[in-house]
C-alpha positions as CSV (number, residue, x, y, z in Angstrom):
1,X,-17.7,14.1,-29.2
2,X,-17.4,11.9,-32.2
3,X,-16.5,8.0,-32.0
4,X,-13.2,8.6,-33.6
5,X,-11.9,11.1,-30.7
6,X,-12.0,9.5,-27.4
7,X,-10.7,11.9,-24.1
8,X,-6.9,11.2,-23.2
9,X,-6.5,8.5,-26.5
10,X,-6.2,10.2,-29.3
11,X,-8.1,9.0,-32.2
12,X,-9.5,5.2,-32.0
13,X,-6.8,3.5,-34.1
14,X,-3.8,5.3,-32.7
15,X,-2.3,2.8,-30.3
16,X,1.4,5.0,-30.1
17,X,-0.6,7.5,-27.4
18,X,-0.2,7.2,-23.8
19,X,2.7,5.3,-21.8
20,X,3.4,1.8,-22.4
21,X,2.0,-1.2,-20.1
22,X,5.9,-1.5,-18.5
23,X,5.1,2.5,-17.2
24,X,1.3,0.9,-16.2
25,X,2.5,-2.2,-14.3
26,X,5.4,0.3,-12.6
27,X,2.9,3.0,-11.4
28,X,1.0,-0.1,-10.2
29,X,3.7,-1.3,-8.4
30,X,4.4,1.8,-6.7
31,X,1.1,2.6,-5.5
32,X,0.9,-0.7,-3.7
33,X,4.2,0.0,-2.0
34,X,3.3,3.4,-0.9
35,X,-0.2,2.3,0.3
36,X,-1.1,4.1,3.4
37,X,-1.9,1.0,5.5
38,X,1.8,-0.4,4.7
39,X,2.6,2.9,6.3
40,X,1.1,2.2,9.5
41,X,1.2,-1.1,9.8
42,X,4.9,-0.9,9.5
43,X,5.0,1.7,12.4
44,X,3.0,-0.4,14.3
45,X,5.0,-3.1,14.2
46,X,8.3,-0.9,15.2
47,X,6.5,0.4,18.3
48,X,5.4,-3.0,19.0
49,X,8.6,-4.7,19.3
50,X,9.9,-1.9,21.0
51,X,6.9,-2.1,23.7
52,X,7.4,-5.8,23.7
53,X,10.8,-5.7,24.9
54,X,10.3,-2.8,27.3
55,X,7.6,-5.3,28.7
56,X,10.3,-8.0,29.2
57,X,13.6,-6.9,30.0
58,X,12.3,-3.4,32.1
59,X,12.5,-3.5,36.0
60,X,10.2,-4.6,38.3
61,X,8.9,-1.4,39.2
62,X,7.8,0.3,35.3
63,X,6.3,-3.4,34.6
64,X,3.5,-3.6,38.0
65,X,3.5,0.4,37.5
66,X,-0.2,0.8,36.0
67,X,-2.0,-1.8,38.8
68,X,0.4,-4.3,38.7
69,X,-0.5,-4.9,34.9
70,X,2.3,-4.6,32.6
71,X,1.4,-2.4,29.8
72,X,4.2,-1.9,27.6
73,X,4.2,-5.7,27.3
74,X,0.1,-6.1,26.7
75,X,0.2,-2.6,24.5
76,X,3.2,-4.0,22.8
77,X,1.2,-7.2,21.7
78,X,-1.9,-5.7,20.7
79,X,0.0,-3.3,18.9
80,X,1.8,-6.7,16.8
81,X,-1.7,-7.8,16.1
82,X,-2.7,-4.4,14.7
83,X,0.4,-4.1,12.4
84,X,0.4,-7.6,11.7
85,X,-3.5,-7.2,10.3
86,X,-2.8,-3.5,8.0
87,X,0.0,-4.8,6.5
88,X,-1.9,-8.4,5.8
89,X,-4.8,-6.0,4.8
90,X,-2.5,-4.3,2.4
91,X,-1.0,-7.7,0.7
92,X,-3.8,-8.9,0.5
93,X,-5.9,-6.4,-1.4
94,X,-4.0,-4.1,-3.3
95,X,-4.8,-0.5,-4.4
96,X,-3.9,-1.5,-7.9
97,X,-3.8,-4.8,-9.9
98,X,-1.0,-4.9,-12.3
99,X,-2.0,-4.0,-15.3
100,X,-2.6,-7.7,-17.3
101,X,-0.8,-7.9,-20.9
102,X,-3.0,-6.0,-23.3
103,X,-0.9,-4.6,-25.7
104,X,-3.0,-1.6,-25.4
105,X,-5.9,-2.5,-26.1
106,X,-9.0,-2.2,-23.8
107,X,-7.0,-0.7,-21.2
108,X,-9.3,1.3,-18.8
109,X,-6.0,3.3,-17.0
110,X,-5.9,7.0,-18.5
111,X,-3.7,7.7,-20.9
112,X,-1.8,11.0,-22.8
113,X,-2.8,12.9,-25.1
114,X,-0.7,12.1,-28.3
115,X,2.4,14.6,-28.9
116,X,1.4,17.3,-31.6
């Protein structure tokens, strides 16, 4: 493969091919928001508040139930933790950094082959 031709760029000095770096910073975007450990960490969280007020406003009875331990409420907590720590993972250390302003140049994301 010559120099001139790279794979998904078109020739070296064409900088019209591929999407533009609003498309790059969008896909970005959207991979972080449907990143698998916002996923579950956000379900998490729902099941732990549910637990957590099962645990405090149940009866007497379903809260000493498992050896007088009540474990909706202690579930429920550790479940907060658990949620708490994906999504904290997840917005903390993204799947994909925006892409910074390059103007296409030295861009390492793929891009399309130009129209013929």
């Amino acid at each position: 493969m010559s120099e001139q031709q790279m794979p998904f760029r078109g020739p070296a000095g064409d900088e019209s091919s591929g999407p533009p770096d609003e498309d790059e910073a969008r896909n970005a975007r959207l991979a972080n928001r449907f990143d698998i450990r916002r996923i579950i960490g956000g379900v998490f969280l729902v099941y732990a508040v549910i637990l957590i007020i099962t645990g405090l406003v149940g009866s007497h009875e379903v809260k000493t139930k498992a050896s007088g331990i009540n474990i909706n409420l202690w579930t429920g907590l550790a479940m907060l933790v658990v949620g708490i720590l994906m999504v904290a993972w997840a917005l903390l250390r993204p799947v994909a950094e925006e892409p910074p302003d390059t103007g296409g140049h030295g861009s390492s994301g793929l891009r399309r082959a130009p129209a013929t």
